[in-house]
C-alpha positions as CSV (number, residue, x, y, z in Angstrom):
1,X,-8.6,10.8,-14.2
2,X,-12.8,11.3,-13.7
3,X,-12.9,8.5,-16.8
4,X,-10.9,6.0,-14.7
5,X,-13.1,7.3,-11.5
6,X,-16.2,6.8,-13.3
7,X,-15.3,3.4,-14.5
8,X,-14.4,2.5,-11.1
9,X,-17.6,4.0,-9.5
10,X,-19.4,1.6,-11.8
11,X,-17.4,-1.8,-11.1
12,X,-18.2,-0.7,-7.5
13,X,-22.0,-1.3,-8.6
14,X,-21.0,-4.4,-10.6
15,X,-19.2,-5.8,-7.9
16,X,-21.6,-4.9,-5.0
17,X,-25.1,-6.0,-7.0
18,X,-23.5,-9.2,-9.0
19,X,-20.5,-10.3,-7.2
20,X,-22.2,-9.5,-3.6
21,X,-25.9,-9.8,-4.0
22,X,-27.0,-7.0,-3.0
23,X,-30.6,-5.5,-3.8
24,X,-32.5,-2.4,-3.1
25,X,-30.8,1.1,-2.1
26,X,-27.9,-1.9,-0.9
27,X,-26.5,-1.9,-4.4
28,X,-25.6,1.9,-4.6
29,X,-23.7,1.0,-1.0
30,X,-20.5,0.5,-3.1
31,X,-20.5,3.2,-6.0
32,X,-21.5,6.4,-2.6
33,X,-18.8,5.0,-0.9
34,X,-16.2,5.3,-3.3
35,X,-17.6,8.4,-4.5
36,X,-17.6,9.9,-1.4
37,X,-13.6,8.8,-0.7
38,X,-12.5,10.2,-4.0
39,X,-14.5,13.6,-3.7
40,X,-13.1,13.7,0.3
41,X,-9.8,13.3,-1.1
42,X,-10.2,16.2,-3.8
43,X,-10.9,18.1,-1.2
44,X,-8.4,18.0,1.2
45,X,-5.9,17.4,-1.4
46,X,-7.4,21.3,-3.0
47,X,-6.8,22.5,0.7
48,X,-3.7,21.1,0.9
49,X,-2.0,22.5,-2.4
50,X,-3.5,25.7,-1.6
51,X,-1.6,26.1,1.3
52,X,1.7,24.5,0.9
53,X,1.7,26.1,-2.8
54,X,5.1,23.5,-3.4
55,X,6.5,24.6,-7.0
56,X,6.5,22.3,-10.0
57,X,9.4,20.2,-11.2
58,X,9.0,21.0,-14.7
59,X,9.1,24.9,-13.4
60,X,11.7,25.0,-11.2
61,X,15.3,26.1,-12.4
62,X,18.1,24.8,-10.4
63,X,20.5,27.2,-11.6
64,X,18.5,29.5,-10.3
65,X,16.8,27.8,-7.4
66,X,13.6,29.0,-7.6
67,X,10.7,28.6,-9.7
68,X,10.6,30.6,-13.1
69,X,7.8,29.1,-14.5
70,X,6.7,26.9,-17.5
71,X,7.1,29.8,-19.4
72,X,10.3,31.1,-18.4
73,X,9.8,34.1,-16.1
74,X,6.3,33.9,-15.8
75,X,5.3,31.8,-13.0
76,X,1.4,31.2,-12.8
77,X,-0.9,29.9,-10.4
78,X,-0.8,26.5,-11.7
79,X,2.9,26.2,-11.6
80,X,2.4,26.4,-7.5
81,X,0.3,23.3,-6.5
82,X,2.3,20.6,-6.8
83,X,2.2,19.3,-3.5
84,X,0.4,16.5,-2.7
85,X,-0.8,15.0,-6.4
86,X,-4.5,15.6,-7.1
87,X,-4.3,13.3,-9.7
88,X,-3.5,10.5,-7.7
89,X,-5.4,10.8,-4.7
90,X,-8.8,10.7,-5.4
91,X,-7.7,7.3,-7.1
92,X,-6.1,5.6,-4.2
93,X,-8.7,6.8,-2.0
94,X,-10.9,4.1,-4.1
95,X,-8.6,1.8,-3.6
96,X,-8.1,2.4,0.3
97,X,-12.2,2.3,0.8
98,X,-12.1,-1.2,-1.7
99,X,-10.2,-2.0,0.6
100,X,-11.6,-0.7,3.7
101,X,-15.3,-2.8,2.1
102,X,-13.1,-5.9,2.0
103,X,-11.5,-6.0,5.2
104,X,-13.6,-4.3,8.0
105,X,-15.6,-6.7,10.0
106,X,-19.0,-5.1,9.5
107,X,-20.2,-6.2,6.3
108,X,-16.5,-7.5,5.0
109,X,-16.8,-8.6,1.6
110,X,-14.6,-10.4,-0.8
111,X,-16.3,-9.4,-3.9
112,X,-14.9,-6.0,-4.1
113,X,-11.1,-7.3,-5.1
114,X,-11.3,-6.6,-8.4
115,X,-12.1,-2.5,-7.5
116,X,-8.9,-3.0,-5.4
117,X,-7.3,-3.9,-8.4
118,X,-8.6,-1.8,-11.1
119,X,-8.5,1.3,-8.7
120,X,-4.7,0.6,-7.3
121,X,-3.5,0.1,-10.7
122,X,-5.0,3.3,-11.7
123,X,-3.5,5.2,-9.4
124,X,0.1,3.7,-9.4
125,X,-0.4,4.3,-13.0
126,X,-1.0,8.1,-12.3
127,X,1.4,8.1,-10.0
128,X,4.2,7.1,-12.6
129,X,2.8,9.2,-15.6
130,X,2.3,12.6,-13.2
131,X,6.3,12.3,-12.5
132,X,7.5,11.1,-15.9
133,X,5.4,14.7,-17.2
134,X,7.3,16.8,-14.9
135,X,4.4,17.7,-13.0
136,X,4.8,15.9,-9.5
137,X,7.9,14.6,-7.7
138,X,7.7,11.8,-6.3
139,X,7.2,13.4,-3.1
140,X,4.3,14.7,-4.7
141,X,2.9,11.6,-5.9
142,X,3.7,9.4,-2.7
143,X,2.4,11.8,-0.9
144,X,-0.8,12.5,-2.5
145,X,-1.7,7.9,-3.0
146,X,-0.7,7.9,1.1
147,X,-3.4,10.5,1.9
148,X,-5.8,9.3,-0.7
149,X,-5.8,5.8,0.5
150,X,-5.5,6.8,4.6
151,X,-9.1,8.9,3.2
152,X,-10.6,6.0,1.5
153,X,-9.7,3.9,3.8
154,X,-11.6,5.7,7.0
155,X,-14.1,6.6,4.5
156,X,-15.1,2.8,4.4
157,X,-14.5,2.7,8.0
158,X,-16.8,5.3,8.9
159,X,-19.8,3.5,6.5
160,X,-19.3,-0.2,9.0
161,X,-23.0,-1.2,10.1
162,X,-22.4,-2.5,13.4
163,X,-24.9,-5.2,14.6
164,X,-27.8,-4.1,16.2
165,X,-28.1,-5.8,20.2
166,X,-30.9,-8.1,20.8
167,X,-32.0,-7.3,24.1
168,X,-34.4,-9.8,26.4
169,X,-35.7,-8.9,29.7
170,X,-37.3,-11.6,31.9
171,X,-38.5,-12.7,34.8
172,X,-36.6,-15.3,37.1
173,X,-36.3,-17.1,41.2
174,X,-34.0,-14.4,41.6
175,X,-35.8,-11.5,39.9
176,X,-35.2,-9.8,36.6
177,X,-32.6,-11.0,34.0
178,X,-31.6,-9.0,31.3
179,X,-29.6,-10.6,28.5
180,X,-28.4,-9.7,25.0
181,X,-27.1,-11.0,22.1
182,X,-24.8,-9.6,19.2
183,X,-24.7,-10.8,15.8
C-alpha cells in the first residue's frame, strides 16, 4: 500500500515537472495534491471504521451469525473495521485527484494520465486482493474506492487557480467606464 502510494506521489512529480513543464514550487503542485487526497481519505476512512466497526468476512461464522474471531472465540479489535477498505481508499483517492488535475478547467492538464492509470490500477488491484484475503467484502472494498475517489476528486477540486480579473477603469463622453477581462 504506502510503496504503491509513494511510487505514485513520485510519478505525480515526473508527470507535473517533465510531462507538464512545470518549474519552481509548481512542480511539487502534483505530488501535495495527491498526498493530501490519500492522507484525507485515511482519515475519514479511520473515522469511518471506527464508528461502523462492520465485522470481518474471514471472522464471521454463519452458523453462528456473528463474529467469533480469526481466532475462534476471540474476537479483537482488528477483526471489527472492515467497513469501508482502508486499503483501497487512499489509492483511489489518487486516482480521483489525477483525475480531478486532468479534467477541471483551471489548470486541466493532460499529462497526468498515466497517474490515472498507475493509481486506478493500484487500487482495483487492492480492491480484488483485500476480498480474495477475506478481509473486505466487496461492500467493503466498493465502498472504500467510491469515497476515496469522491475525496480525491474534490481534493483536486478544491486546489483549481481561478483566473485572476483584469480590471480597467477609464474615463469616457459619458463618464467612467469600468471593464474587465478574464483569462
Amino acid at each position: 500500500l504506502y510503496g504503491g502510494m509513494a511510487g505514485v506521489v513520485v510519478l505525480g512529480a515526473v508527470s507535473e515537472r517533465w510531462g507538464e513543464g512545470s518549474r519552481g514550487l509548481n512542480v511539487l503542485r502534483a505530488p501535495l495534491i495527491l498526498g493530501e487526497s490519500a492522507l484525507i481519505a485515511l482519515g475519514v476512512v479511520s473515522l469511518l471504521k471506527n464508528v461502523v466497526g462492520e465485522c470481518r468476512p474471514r471472522a464471521w461464522d454463519d452458523t453462528a451469525g456473528q463474529c467469533v474471531g480469526t481466532t475462534r472465540g476471540a474476537v479483537v479489535r482488528e477483526d471489527r473495521v472492515a467497513f469501508p477498505s482502508g486499503h483501497t481508499a487512499p489509492l483511489a483517492a489518487m486516482a480521483g485527484a489525477a483525475l480531478g488535475m486532468m479534467v477541471l478547467p483551471s489548470r486541466a492538464r493532460i499529462g497526468y494520465w498515466p497517474v490515472l492509470v498507475t493509481a486506478g490500477a493500484l487500487a482495483i488491484t487492492n480492491f480484488t486482493l483485500r476480498v480474495v484475503a477475506g478481509a473486505h467484502s466487496w461492500v467493503d472494498t466498493a465502498t472504500g474506492f467510491a469515497l476515496g475517489a469522491g475525496l480525491g476528486f474534490g481534493t483536486a477540486a478544491l486546489h483549481t487557480v481561478t483566473p485572476s480579473p483584469r480590471w480597467t477603469v477609464g474615463a469616457s463622453p459619458a463618464g467612467l467606464t469600468v471593464a474587465g477581462t478574464f483569462d
